[in-house]
N, C-alpha and C positions, 0 to 999 in steps of 0.2 A: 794506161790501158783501162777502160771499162769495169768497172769492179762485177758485172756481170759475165762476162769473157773469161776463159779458161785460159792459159798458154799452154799451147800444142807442145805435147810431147817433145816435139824436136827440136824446141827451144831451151828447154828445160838444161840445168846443167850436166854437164858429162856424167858418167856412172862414176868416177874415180874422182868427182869434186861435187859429187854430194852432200851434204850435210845439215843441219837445222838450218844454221846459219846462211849457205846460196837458198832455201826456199821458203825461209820467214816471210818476206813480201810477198811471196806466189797469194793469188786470191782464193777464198775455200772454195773448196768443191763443190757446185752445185746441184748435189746429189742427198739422198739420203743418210742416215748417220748410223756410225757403229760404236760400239766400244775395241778399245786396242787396250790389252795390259800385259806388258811385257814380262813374263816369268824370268825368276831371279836363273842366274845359265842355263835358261834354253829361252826358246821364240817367243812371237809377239802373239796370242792370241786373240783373234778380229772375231766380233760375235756384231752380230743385226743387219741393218738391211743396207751395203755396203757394196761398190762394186771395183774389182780389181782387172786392173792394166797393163801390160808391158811398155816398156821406154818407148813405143814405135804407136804406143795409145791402142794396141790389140785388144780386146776384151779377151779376159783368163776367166773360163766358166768355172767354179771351184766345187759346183754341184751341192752346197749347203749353206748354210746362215752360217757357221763357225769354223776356223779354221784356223793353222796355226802356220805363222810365217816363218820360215829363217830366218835366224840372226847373224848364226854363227858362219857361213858362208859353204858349207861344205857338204850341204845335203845335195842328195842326190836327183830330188824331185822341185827344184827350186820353181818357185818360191816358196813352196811349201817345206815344213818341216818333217822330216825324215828320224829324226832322234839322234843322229850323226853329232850334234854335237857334244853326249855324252863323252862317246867315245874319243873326239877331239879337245877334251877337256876345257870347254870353251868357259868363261866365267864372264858374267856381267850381273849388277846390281836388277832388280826389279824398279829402280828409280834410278832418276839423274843422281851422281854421287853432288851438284853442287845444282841445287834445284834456281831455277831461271826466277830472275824475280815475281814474269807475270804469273807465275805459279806461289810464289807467297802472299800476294796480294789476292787472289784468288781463296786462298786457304784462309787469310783472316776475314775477309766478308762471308765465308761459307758459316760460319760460329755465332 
């Protein structure tokens, strides 16, 4: 596929075999850029100039530059974060527990 070229939504893998790994090769977005940092047990926080989708490629108006995603699966306003995962005792690290390599590589040329 064209490294300019998106693949449509409805190619993209099922919602239940998602993961890093089915959309490492997907090509980036041809969009503006944000920052994402995932708080240690609760959601991903998206801040800049960034635009979100549903599986079916709908545009989700979020009505601000910042915003904070679910992680934990069990809010109520998905994909937004609700704080539900307090109460769901959800727990995840604010980093990969076993960091990918192009992430150490990265970190020693950033020094």
């Amino acid at each position: 596929m064209p490294e300019d070229q998106q693949t449509p939504a409805a190619q993209l893998p099922a919602a239940d075999d998602v993961t890093d790994e089915a959309v490492r090769d997907e090509p980036p977005a041809d969009e503006p850029t944000a920052t994402i940092t995932p708080y240690r047990d609760g959601p991903l926080i998206v801040r800049g100039d960034f635009r979100l989708v549903d599986t079916d490629g709908n545009e989700i108006d979020p009505g601000r530059k910042t915003v904070a995603l679910c992680r934990c699966g069990k809010s109520g306003i998905k994909p937004f974060c609700d704080g539900t995962h307090k109460r769901a005792g959800f727990h995840s690290g604010s980093a990969p527990s076993r960091p990918r390599p192009a992430a150490r590589i990265f970190q020693e040329h950033q020094g």
